[in-house]
mmCIF file as gemmi writes it, N, C-alpha and C atoms, coordinates in Angstrom:
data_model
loop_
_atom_site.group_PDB
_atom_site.id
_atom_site.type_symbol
_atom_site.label_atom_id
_atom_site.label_alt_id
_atom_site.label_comp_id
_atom_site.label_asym_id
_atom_site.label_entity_id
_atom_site.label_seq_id
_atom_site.pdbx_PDB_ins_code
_atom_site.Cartn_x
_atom_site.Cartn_y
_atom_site.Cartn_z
_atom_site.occupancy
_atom_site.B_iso_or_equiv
_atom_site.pdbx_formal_charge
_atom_site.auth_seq_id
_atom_site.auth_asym_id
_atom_site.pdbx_PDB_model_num
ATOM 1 N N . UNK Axp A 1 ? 103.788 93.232 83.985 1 0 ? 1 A 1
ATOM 2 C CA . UNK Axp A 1 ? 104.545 91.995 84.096 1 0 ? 1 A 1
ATOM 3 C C . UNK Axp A 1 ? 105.258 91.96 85.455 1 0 ? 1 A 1
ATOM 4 N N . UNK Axp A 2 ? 105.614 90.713 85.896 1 0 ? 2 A 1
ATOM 5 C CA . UNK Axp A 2 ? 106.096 90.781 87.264 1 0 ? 2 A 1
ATOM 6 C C . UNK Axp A 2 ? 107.255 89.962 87.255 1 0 ? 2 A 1
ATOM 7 N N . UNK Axp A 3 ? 107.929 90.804 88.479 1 0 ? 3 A 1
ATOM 8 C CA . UNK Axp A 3 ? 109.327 90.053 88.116 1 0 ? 3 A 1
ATOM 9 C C . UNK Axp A 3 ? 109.839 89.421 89.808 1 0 ? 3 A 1
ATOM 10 N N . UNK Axp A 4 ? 109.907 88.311 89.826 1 0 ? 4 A 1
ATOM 11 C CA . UNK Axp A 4 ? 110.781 87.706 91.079 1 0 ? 4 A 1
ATOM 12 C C . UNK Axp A 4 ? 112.593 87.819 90.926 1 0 ? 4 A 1
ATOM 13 N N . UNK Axp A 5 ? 113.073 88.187 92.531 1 0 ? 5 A 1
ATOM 14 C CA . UNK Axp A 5 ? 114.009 88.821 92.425 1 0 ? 5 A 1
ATOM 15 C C . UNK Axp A 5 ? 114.453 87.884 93.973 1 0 ? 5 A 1
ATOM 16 N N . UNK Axp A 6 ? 115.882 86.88 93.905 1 0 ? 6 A 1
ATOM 17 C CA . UNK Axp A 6 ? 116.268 86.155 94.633 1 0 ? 6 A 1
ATOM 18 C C . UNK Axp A 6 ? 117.301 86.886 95.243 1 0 ? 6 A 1
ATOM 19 N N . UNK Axp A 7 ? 117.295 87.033 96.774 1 0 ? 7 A 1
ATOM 20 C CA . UNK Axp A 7 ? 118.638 87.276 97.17 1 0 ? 7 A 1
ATOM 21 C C . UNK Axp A 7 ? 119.099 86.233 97.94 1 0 ? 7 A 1
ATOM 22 N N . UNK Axp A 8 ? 120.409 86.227 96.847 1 0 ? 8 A 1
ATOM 23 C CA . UNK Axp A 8 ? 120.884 84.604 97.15 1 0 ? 8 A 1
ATOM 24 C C . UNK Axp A 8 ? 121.939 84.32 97.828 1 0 ? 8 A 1
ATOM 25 N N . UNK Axp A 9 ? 122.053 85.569 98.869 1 0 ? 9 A 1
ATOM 26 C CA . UNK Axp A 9 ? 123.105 84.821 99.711 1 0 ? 9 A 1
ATOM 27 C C . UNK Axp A 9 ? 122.247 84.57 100.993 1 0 ? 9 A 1
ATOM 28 N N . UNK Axp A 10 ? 121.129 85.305 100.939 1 0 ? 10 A 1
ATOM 29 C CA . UNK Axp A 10 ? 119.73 84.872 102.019 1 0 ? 10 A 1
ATOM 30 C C . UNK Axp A 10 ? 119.141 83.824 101.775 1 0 ? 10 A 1
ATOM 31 N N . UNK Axp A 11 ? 119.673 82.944 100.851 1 0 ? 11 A 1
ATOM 32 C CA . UNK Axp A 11 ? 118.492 82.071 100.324 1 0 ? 11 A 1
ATOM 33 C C . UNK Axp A 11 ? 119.667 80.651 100.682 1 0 ? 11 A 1
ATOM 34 N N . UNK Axp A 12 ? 118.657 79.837 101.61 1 0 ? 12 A 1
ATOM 35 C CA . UNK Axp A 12 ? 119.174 78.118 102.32 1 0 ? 12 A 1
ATOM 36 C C . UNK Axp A 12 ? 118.727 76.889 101.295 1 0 ? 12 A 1
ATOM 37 N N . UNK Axp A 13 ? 118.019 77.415 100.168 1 0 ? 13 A 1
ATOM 38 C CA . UNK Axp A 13 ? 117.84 76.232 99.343 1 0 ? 13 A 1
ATOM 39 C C . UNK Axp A 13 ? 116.838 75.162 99.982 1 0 ? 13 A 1
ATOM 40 N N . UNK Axp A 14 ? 115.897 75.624 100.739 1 0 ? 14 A 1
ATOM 41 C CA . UNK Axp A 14 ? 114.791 75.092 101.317 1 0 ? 14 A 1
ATOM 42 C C . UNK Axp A 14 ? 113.504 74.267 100.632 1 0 ? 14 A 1
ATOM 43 N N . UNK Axp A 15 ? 113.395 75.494 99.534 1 0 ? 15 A 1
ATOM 44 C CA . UNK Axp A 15 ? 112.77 74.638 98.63 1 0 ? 15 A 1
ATOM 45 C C . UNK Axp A 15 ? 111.085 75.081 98.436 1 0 ? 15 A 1
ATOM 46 N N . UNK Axp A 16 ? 110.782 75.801 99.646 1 0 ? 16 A 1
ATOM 47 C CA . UNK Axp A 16 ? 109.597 76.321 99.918 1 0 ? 16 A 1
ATOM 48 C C . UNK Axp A 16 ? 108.843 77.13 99.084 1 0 ? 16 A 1
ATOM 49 N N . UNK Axp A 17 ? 109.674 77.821 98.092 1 0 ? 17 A 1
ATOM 50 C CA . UNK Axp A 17 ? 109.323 78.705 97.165 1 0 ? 17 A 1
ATOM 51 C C . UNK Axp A 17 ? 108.83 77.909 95.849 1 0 ? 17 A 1
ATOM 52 N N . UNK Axp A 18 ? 109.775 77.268 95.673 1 0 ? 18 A 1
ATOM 53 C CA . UNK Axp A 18 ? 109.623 76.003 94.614 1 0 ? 18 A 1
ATOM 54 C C . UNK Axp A 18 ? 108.285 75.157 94.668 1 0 ? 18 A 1
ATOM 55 N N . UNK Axp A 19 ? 108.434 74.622 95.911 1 0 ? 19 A 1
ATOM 56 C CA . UNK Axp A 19 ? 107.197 73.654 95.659 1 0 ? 19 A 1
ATOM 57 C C . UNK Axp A 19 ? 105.561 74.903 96.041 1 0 ? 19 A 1
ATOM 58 N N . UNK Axp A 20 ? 105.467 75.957 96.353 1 0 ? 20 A 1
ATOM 59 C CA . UNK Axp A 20 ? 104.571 76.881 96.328 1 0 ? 20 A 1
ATOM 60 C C . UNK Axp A 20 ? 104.081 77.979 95.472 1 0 ? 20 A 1
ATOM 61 N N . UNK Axp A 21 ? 105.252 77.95 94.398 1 0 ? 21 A 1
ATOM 62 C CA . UNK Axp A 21 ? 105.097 78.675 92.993 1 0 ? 21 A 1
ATOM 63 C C . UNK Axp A 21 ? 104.065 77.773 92.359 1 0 ? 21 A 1
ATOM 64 N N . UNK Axp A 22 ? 102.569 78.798 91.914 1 0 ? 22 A 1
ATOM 65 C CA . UNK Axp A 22 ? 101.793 78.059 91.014 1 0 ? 22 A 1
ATOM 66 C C . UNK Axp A 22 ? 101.879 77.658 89.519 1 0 ? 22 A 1
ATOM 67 N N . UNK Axp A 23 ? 103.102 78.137 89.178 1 0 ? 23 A 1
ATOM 68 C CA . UNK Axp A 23 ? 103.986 78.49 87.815 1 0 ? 23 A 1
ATOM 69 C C . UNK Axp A 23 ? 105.259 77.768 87.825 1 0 ? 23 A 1
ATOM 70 N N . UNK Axp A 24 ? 105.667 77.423 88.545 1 0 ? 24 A 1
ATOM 71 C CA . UNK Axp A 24 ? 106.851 76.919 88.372 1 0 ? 24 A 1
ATOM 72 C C . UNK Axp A 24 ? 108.168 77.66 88.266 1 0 ? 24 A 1
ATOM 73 N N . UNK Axp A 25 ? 108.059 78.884 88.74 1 0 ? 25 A 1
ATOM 74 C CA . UNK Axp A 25 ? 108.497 79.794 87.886 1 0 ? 25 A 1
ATOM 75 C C . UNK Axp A 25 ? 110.503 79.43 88.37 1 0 ? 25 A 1
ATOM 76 N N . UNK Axp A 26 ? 110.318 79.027 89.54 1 0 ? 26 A 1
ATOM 77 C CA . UNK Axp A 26 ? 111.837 79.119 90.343 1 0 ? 26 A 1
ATOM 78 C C . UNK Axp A 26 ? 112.081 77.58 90.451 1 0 ? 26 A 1
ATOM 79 N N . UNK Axp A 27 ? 113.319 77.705 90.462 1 0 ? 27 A 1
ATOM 80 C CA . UNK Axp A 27 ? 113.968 76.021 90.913 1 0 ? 27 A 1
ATOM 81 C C . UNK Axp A 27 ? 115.479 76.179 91.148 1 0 ? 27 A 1
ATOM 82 N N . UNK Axp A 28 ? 115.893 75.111 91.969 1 0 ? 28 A 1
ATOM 83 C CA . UNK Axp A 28 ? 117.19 75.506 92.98 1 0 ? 28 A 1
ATOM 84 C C . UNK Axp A 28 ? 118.456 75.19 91.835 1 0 ? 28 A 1
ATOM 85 N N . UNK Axp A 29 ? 119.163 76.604 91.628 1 0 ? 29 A 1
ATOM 86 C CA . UNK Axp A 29 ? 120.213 76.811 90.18 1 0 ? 29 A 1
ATOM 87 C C . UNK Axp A 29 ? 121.391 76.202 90.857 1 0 ? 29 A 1
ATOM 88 N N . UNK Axp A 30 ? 122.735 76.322 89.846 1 0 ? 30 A 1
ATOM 89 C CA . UNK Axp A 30 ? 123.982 75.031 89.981 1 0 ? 30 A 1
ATOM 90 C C . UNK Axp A 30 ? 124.911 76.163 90.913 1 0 ? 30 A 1
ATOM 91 N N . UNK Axp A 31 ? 124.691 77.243 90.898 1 0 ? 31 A 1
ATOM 92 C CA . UNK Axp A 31 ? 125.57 78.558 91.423 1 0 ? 31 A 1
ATOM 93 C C . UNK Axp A 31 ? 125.552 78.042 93.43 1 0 ? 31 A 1
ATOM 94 N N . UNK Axp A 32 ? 126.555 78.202 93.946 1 0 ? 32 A 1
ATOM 95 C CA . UNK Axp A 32 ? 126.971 78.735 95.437 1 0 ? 32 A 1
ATOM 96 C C . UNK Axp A 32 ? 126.531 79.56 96.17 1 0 ? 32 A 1
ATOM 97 N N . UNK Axp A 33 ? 125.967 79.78 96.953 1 0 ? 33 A 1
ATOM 98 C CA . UNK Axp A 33 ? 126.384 81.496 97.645 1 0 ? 33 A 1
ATOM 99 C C . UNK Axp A 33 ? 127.615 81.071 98.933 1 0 ? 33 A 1
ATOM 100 N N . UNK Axp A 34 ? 127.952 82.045 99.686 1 0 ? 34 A 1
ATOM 101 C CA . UNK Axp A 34 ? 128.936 81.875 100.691 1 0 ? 34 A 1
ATOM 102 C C . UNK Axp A 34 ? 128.604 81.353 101.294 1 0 ? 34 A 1
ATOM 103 N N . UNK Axp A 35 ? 127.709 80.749 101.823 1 0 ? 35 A 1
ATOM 104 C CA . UNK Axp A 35 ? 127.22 79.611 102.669 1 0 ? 35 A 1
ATOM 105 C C . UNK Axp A 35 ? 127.4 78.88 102.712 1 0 ? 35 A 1
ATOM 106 N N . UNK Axp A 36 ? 127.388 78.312 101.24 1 0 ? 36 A 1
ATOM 107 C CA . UNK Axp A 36 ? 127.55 76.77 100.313 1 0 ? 36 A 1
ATOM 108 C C . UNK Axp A 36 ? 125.969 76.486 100 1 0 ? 36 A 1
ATOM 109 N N . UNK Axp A 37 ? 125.219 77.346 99.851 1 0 ? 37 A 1
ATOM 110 C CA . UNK Axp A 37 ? 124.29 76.659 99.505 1 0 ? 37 A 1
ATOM 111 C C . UNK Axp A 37 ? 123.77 76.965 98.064 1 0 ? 37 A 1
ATOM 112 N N . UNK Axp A 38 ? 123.183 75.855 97.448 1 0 ? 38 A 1
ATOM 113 C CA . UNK Axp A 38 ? 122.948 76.118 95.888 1 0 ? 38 A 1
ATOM 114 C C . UNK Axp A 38 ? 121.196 77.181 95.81 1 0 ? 38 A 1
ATOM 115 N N . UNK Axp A 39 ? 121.496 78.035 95.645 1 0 ? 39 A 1
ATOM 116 C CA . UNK Axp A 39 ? 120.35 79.312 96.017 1 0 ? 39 A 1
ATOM 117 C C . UNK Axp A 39 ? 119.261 79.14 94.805 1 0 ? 39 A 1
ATOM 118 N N . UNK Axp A 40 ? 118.085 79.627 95.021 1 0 ? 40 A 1
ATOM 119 C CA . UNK Axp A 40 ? 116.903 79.337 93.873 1 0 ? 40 A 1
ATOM 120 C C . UNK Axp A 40 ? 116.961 80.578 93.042 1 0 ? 40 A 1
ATOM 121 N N . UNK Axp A 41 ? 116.603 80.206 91.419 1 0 ? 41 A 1
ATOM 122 C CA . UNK Axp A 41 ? 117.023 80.787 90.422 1 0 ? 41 A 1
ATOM 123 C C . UNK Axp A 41 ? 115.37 80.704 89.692 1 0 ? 41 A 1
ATOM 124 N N . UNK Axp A 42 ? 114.945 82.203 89.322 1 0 ? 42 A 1
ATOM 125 C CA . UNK Axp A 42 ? 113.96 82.095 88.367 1 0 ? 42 A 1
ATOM 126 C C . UNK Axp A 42 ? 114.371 81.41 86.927 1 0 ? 42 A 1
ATOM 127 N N . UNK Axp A 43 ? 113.422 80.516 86.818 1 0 ? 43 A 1
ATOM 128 C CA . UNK Axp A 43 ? 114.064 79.636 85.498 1 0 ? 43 A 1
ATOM 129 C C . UNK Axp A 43 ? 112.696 79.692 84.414 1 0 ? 43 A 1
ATOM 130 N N . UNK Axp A 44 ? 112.205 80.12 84.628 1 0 ? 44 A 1
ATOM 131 C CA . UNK Axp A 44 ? 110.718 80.524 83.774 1 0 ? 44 A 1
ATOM 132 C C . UNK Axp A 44 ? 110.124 82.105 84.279 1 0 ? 44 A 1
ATOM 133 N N . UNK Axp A 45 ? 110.832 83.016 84.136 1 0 ? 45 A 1
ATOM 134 C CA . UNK Axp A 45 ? 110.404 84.237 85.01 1 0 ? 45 A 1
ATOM 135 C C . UNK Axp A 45 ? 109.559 85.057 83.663 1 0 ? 45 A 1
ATOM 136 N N . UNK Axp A 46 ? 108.967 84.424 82.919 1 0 ? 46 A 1
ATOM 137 C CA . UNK Axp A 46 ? 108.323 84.974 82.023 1 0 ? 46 A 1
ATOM 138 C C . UNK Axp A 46 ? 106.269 84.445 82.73 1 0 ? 46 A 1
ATOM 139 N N . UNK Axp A 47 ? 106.496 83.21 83.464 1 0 ? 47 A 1
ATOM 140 C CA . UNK Axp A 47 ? 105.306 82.947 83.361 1 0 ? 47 A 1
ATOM 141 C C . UNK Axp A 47 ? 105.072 83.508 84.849 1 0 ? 47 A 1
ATOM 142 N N . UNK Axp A 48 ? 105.868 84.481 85.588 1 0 ? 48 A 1
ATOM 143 C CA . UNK Axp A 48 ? 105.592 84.917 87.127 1 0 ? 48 A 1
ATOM 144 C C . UNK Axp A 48 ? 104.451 85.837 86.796 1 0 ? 48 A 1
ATOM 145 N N . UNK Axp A 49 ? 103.192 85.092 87.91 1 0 ? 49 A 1
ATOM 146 C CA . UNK Axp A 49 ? 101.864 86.371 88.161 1 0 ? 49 A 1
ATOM 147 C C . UNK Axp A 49 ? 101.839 87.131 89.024 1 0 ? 49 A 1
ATOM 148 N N . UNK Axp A 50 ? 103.04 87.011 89.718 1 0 ? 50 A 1
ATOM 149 C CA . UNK Axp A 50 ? 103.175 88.256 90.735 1 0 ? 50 A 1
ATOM 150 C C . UNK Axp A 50 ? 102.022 88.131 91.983 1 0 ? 50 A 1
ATOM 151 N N . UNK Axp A 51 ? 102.028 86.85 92.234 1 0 ? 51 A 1
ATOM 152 C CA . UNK Axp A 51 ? 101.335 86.392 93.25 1 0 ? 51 A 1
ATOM 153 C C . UNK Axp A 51 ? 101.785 86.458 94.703 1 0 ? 51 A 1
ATOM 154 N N . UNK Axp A 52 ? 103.223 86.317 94.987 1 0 ? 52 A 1
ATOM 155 C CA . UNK Axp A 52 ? 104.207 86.867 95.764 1 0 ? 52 A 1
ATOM 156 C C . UNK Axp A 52 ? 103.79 85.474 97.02 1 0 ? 52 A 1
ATOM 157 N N . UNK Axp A 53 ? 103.24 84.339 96.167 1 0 ? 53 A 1
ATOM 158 C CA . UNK Axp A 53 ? 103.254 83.499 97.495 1 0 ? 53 A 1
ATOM 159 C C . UNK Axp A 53 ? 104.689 82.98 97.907 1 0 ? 53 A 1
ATOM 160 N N . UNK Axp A 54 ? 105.874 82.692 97.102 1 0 ? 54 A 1
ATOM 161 C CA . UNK Axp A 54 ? 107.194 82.52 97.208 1 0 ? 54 A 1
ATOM 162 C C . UNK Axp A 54 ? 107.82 82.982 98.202 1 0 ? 54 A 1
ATOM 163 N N . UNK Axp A 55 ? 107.229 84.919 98.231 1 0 ? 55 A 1
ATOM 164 C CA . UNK Axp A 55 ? 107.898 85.348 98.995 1 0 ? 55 A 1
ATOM 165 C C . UNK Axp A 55 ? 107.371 85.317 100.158 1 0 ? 55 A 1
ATOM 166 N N . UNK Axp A 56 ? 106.137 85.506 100.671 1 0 ? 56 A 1
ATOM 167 C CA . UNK Axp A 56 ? 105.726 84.875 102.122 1 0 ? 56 A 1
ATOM 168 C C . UNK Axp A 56 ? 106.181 83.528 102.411 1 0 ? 56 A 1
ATOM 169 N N . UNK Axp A 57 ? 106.217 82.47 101.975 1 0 ? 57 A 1
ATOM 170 C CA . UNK Axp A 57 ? 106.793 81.076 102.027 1 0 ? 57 A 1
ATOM 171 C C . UNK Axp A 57 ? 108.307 81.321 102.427 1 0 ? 57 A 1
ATOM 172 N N . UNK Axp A 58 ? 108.776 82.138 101.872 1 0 ? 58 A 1
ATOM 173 C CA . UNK Axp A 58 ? 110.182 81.967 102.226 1 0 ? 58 A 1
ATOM 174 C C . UNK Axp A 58 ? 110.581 82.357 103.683 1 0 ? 58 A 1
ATOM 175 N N . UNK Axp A 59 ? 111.301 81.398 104.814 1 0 ? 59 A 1
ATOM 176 C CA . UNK Axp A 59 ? 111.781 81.979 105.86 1 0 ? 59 A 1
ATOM 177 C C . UNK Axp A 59 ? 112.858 83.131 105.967 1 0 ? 59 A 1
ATOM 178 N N . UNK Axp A 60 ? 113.678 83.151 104.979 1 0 ? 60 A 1
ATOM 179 C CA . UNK Axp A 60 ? 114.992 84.153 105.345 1 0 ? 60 A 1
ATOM 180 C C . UNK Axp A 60 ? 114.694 85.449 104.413 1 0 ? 60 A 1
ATOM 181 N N . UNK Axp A 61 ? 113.271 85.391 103.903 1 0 ? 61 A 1
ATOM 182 C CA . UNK Axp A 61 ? 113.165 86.759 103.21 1 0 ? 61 A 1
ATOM 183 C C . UNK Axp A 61 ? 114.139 87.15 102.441 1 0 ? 61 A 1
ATOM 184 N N . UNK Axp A 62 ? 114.481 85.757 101.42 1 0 ? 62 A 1
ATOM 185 C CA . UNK Axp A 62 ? 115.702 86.117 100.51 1 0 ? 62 A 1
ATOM 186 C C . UNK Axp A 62 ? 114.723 86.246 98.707 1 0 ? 62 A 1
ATOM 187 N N . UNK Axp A 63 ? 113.325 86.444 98.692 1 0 ? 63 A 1
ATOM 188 C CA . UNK Axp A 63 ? 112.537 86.774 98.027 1 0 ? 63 A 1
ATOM 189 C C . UNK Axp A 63 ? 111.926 88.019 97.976 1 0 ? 63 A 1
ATOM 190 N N . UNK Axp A 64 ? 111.798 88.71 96.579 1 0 ? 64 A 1
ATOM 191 C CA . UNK Axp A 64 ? 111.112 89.523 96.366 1 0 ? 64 A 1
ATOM 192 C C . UNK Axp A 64 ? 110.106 89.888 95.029 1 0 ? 64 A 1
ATOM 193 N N . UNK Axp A 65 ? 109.132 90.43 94.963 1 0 ? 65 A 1
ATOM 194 C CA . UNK Axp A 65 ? 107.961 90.048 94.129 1 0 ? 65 A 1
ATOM 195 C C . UNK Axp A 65 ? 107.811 91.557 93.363 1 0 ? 65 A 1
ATOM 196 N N . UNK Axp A 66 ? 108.276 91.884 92.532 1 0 ? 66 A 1
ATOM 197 C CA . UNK Axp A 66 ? 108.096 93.468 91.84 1 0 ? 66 A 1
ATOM 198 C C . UNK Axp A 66 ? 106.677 93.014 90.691 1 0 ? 66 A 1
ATOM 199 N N . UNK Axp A 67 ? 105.562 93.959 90.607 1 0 ? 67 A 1
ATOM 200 C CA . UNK Axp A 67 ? 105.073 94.116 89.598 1 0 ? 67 A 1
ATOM 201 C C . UNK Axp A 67 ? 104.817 95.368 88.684 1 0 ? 67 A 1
């Protein structure tokens, strides 16, 4: 099973991960980081295939892809 893992004070709420998940698995949660930005939250992390396109998509490498 694979697990996506957000680090969310690296994460600008871009969106890139979101619209490139073939699962849906992430979408941008109600939480802050110090930035001010509302950071992306696995919200279906049961259906992640550990495809890890999220985390190449992402610019600030605030993604990570464990399987």
């Amino acid at each position: 099973m694979a697990k996506v893992q957000i680090v969310a004070e690296r994460c600008k709420s871009c969106g890139y991960c979101i619209k490139f998940c073939p699962k849906q698995v992430l979408a941008i949660g109600d939480k802050v980081n110090s930035k001010g930005y509302e950071y992306v939250v696995p919200v279906h992390p049961d259906d992640c295939i550990g495809c890890a396109i999220c985390g190449r998509m992402c610019p600030d490498g605030a993604i990570e892809v464990f399987k």
